[in-house]
Structures are given as C-alpha cells and as structure tokens.
C-alpha positions as CSV (number, residue, x, y, z in Angstrom):
1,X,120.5,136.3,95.9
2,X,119.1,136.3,92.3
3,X,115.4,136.0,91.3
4,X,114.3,134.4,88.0
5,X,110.3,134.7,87.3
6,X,109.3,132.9,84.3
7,X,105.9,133.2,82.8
8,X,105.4,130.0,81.3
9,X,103.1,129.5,77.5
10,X,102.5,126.9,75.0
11,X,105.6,128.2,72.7
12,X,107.7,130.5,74.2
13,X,108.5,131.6,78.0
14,X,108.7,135.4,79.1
15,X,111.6,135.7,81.6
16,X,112.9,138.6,84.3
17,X,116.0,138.4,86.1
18,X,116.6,140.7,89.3
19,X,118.8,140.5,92.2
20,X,118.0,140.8,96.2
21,X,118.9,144.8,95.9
22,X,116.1,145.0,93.8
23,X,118.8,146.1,90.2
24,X,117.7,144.2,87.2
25,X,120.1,142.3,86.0
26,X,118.1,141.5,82.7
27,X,114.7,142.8,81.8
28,X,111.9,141.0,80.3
29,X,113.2,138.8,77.7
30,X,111.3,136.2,75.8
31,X,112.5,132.3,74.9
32,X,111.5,129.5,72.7
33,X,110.2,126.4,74.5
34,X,112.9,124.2,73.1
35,X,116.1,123.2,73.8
36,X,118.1,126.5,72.1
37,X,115.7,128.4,74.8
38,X,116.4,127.1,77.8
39,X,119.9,127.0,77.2
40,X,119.7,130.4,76.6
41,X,117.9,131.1,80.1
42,X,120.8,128.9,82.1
43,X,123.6,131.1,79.9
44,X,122.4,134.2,81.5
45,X,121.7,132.5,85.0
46,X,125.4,132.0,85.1
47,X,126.0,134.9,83.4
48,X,124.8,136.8,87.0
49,X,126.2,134.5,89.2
50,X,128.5,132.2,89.6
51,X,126.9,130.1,92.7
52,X,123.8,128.4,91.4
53,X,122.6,128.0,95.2
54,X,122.0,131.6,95.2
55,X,119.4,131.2,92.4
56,X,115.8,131.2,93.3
57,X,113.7,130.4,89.7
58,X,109.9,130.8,90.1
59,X,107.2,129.7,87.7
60,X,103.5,129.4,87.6
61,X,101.8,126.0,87.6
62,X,100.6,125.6,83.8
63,X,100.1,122.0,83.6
64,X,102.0,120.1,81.0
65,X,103.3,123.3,79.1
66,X,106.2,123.6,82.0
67,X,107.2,120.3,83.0
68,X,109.9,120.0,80.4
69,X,110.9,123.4,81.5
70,X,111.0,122.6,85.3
71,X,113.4,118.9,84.6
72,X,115.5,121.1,82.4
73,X,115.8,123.7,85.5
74,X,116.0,120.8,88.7
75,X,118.8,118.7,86.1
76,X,120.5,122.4,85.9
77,X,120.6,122.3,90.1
78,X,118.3,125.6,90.0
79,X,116.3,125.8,93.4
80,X,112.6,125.8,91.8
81,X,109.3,127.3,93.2
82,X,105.7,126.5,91.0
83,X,103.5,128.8,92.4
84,X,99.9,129.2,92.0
85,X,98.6,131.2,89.3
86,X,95.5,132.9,91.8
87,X,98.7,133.6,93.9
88,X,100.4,135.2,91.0
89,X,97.3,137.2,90.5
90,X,96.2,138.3,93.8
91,X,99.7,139.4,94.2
92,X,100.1,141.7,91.1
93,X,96.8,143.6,91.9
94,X,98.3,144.5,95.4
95,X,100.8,145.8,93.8
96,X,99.2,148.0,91.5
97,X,95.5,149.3,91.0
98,X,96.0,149.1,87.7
99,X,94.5,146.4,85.5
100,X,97.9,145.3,83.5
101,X,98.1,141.8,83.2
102,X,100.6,141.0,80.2
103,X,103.4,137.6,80.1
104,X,106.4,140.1,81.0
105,X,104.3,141.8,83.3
106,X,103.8,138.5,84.7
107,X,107.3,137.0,84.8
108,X,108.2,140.0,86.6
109,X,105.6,139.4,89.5
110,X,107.0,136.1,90.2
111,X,110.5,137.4,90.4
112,X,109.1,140.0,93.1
113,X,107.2,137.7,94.8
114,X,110.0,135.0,95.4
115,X,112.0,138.6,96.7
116,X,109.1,139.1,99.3
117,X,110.0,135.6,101.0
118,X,106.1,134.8,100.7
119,X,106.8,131.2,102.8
120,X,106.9,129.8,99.2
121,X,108.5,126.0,99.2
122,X,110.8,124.5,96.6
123,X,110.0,122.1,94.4
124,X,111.6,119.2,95.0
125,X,112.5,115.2,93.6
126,X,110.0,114.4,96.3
127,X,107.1,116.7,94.6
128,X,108.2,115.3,90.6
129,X,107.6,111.9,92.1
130,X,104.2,113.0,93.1
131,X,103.7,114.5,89.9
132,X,104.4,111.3,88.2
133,X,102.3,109.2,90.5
134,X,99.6,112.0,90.3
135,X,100.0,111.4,85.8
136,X,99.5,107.4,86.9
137,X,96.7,107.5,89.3
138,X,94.6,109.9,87.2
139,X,95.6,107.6,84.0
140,X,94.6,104.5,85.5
141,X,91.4,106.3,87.5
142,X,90.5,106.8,83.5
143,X,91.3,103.7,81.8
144,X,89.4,101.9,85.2
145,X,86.5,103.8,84.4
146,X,86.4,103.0,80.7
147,X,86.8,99.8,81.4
148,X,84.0,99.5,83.9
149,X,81.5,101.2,80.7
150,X,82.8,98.8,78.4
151,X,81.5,95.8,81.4
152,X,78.4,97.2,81.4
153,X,78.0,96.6,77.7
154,X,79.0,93.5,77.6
155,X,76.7,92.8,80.4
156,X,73.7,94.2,78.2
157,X,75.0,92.4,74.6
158,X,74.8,89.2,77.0
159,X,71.5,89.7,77.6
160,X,69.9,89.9,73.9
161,X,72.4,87.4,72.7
162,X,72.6,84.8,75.6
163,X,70.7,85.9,78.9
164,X,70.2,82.4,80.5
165,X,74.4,82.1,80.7
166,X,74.5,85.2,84.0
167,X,72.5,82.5,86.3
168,X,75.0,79.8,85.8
169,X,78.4,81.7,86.8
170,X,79.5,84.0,90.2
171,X,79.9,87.3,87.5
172,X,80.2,87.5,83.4
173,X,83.3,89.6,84.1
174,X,85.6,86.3,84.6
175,X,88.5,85.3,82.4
176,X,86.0,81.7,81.1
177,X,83.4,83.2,80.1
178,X,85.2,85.9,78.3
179,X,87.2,82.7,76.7
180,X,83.7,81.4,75.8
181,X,82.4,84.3,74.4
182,X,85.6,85.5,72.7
183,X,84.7,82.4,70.5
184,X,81.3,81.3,71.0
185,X,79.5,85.1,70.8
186,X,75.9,84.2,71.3
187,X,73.6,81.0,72.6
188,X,73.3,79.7,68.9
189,X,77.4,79.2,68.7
190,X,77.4,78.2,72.0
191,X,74.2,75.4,71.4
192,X,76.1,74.2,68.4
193,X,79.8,73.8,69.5
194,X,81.6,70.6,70.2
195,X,81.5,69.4,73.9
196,X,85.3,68.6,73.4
197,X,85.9,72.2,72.6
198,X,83.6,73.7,75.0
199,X,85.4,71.3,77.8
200,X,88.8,72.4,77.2
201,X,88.2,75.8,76.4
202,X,86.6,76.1,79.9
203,X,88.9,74.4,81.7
204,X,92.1,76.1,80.3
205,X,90.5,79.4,81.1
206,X,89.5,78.6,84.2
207,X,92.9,76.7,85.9
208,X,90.5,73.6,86.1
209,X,87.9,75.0,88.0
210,X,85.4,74.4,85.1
211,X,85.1,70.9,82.7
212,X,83.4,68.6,81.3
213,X,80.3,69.4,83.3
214,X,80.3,72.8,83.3
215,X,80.5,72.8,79.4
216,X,77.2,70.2,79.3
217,X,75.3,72.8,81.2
218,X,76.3,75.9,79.3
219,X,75.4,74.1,76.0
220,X,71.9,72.9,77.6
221,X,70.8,76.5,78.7
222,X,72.2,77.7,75.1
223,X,69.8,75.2,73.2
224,X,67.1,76.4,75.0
225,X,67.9,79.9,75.4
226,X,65.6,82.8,74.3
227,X,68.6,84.7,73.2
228,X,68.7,86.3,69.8
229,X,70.5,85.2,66.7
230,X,72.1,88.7,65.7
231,X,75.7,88.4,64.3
232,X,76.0,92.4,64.5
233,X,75.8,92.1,68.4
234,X,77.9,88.9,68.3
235,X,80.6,91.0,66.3
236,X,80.7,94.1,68.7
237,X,80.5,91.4,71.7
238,X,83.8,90.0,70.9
239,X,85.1,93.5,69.6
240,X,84.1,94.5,73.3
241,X,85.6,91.7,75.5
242,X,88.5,92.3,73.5
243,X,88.9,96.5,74.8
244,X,88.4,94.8,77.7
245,X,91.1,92.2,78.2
246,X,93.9,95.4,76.4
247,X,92.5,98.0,78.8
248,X,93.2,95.0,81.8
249,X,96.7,94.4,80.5
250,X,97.1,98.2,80.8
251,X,96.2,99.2,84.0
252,X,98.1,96.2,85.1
253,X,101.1,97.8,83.9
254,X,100.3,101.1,85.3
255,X,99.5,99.4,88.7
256,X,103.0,98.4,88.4
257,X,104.4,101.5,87.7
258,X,102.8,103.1,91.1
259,X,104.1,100.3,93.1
260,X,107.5,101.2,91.8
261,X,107.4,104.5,92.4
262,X,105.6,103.9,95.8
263,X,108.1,101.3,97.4
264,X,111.3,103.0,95.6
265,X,110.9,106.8,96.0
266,X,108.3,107.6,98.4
267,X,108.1,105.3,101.0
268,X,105.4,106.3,102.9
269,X,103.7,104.9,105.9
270,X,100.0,105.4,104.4
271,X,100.3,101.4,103.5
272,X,100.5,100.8,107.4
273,X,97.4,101.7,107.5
274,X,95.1,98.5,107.5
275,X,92.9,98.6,104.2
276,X,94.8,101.1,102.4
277,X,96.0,99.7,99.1
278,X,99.1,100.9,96.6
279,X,96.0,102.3,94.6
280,X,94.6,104.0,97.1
281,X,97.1,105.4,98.9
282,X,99.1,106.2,96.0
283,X,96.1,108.3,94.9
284,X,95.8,110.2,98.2
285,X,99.6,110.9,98.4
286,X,99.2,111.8,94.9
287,X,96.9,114.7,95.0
288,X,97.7,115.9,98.0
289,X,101.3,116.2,97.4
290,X,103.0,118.0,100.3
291,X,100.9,117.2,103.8
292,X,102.8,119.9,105.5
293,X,100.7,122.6,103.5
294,X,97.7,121.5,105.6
295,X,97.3,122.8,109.3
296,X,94.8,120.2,110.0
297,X,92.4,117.3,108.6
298,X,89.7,119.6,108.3
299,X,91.7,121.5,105.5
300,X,92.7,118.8,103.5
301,X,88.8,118.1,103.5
302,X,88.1,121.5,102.6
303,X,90.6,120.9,99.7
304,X,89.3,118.1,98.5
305,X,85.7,119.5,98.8
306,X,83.7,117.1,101.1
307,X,83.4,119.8,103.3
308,X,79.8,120.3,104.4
309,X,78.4,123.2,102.3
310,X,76.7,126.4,104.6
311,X,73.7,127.7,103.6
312,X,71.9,130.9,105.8
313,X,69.2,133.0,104.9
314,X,66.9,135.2,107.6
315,X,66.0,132.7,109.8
316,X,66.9,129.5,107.7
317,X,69.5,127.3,108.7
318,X,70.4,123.9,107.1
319,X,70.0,121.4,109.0
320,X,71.2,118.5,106.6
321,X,74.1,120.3,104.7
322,X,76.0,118.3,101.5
323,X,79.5,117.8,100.7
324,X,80.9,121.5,98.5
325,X,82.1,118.9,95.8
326,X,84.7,121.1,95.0
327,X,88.4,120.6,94.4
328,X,89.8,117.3,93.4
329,X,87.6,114.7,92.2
330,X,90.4,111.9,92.7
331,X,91.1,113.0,96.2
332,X,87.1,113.2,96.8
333,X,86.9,109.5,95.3
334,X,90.2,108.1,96.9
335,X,89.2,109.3,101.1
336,X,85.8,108.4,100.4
337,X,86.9,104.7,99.5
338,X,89.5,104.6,101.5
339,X,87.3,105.2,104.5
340,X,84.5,102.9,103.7
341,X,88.0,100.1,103.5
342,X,89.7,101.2,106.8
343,X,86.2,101.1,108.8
344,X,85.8,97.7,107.4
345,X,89.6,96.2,108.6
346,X,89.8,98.6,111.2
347,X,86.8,97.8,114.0
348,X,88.3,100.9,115.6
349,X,87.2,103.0,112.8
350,X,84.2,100.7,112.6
351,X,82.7,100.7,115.5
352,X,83.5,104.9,115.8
C-alpha cells in the first residue's frame, strides 16, 4: 500500500510519499497549487505504483484552500482521507516530545498516520455533496439573515414616513405594499396619487386580492397621516425594498439548488419526518455530514453544543445548567427549529 500525506497552504502544498514497509519512496517535496502541481503529485503517484487502489492520499481539513486539490485527487480515482487538523496535531506530539511543527514535518505525519490504520474514513461523492449542500445552507442561512435586517428597516422607514399604512395590512413584508412603496415612498406620494393608479397597482400585485377599495383606504389614512415628508428616507426606502426583492430572488435560487441536490444525490429519509423541510433537513444533513461518526444522540448534541454546560465548585452544584453553545452554530439553529416544527406536526413529540 502507498501513503501520500499532503500538508495543504494558500500557495503551495508540502507532499511525502512512503510505502506500507515504512521505505520512502519520495521525501518531502513541495508543489504549486495549480494545475502544473498537481499533475506533478499524480506523475509521481503513478510513478510508485501502478494500481491506483493501493493509494491511500491524506490531507488536512483547510477549508477552501484544498477543495480544488481534493476534486483534482477523487477525478484522479485516488482513495481520499481529510482528517482533522487537532488530529494531525495530537498525533505528531505522541510521536515526538519535541516541539517541531513545520509543513513537511506535517505532510509526513499524515502519511504515518494513514499507515497506523487510525479507523480514518474516506472521503467520498457522498461527503462532496455534503460539502456542497453545507456551502448552500450556510449561503442562504446568510443572505436569510441579511434579508430579515434589511425588513426591519424597512419596518422602521415605514414608520417616520407612513406609520398609519401597518394597521391596514396582515404584515408590510408582502409583495403590494412593496409595489406601493416601490412607487409611492411615503404618505404624501401615496395622498396624492391617482385612484386609477393606486387600484391597479394594488390589484396586479396582489392577484386581485386588493382594488378599488383597498386603494380608497390607503389614500384616506395617507391624507391624514402623521408621517413625515423626508425624500432622503423615501429614497433609501425604495433603495431598501429593492435589496430586498434581489436578496428573495436569490435565496430562491439557492433553495432550488438544495432541493436538487437533496432529491438527486442524497436521498435521505430526514424529509419523512413530519415538519422537517428541504431547508431544514438539508441543513442538519449538512453539518453533520457522516451520522455513522456519532455513537449516539447525545453526541451529535455534544457536537453541535446544546449540551448542558457542568459547573462544580465545593459544595455548589448547578441546578439550572445552559446549553455549552459550542460547535456549529447552523446545526445549533437547524435541531432547535426543527424540534419546535416536529413537536408542532408531530402530537407524539408534542405531547412528550
């Protein structure tokens, strides 16, 4: 069996080739992080042998600097392992007292740990689809969260410019009044529109829900309305709903991605679940990634951190412990919601 550890950086990649007999077959040797590189890694990969299942390549998890690394090395057939950093390093110091901690040093750790059989698992089409739902769910956790800042200043421009208009509908955040606004940005436009305008505006932003009717009342409440005349605000209100409606479109199109990647590649039974959404459940599969690294529930808690924290001193003992908060905050945010869901489809879960 050969062994390839590979210290992965921003620019370059230190590399150390060795065999099951423990010869080196190449000693630390350093490659660009483009395409001449990794060619040049796979050249001396064959070079050593010529059955590519009896390569094991091992890597630390680095983030973005090795993913193009890693789909240059699964397209190549090369059985794969990323392996924890904090494994990397608690491995080297029981190696050594020593405190030598350089990239070659490093790449050479890998290679020997990989030789140790350390019950290390390969990584997999199943784990680069997680990876990719993992970019989408944390992309559209972001963009959901800008969104929801840019709501709540719309919700406070709404209230210098035109405050009487949140009595009159279910929520500001609906596609009419953002129709209304988008042209009419304050109670003085609104008071001094045409009805015609108002009416159809309404009504083709609403599917008909909202007329003629509606439009008379809006334009009442803006000719009486306490709401200032500040064209600044009415500027950065349309500017606003505007972010708004292009962040919508946006995680729309991510939501579509995850569904994709949910129904086509992993195909889980999560969605059986009653109240678990794609978004949710994509989000849990996500971060957690491979289930069978967790002996039981009470670990994948501890991993996510909503573990109950422990606190002892003398003769204090907490009685009312919090959450450790520590790990993902996605995972945190995704079990939490979903649990509050399943206990509300679920009387099961309810009712316990």
């Amino acid at each position: 069996m050969i062994y390839v550890g590979i210290d992965v950086a921003k620019d370059k990649h230190d590399c150390f080739i060795t065999n099951s007999d423990g010869e080196v077959l190449f000693k630390s040797f350093t490659i660009l992080n483009n395409r001449e590189g990794f060619e040049a890694l796979f050249q001396r990969v064959e070079s050593v042998s010529d059955d590519l299942t009896k390569v094991k390549v091992g890597l630390e998890a680095t983030g973005h600097y090795s993913y193009n690394l890693l789909g240059f090395l699964l397209d190549k057939g090369l059985t794969t392992y990323v392996i924890n950093p904090l494994h990397t390093n608690l491995y080297r110091k029981s190696l050594s007292l020593r405190k030598t901690k350089t990239d070659k040093v490093d790449s050479r750790t890998i290679a020997t740990m990989m030789m140790s059989d350390m019950n290390l698992k390969s990584y997999s089409d199943t784990s680069y689809h997680n990876e990719e739902l993992k970019s989408l769910t944390r992309y559209r956790f972001d963009k959901v969260k800008e969104r929801a800042k840019l709501k709540s200043s719309v919700s406070r421009l709404i209230c210098i410019l035109f405050p009487e208009l949140e009595k009159l509908v279910p929520t500001l955040h609906i596609a009419s009044v953002y129709a209304l606004l988008s042209e009419f940005p304050s109670a003085d436009a609104v008071a001094n529109a045409h009805l015609t305008r108002l009416s159809n505006l309404l009504s083709e932003s609403s599917k008909g829900r909202y007329g003629k009717d509606t439009a008379v009342m809006f334009r009442d409440a803006a000719r009486s309305s306490i709401g200032s005349h500040m064209p600044a605000k009415s500027l950065e209100l349309k500017h606003t709903i505007k972010l708004i409606q292009e962040l919508t479109a946006e995680i729309d199109e991510i939501e579509a991605a995850i569904k994709r990647i949910m129904d086509e590649e992993i195909q889980s039974p999560i969605l059986t679940i009653p109240g678990i959404s794609y978004r949710m459940g994509a989000m849990i599969l996500a971060e957690i990634g491979d289930f069978s690294r967790f002996d039981s529930a009470d670990k994948i808690l501890a991993y996510a951190g909503m573990s109950p924290s422990t606190y002892q001193s003398g003769q204090l003992d907490n009685c009312y412990s919090h959450m450790e908060k520590r790990g993902s905050r996605y995972l945190r945010y995704a079990l939490y919601n979903a649990t509050k869901y399943v206990c509300h489809w679920d009387k099961s879960f309810g009712a316990y």
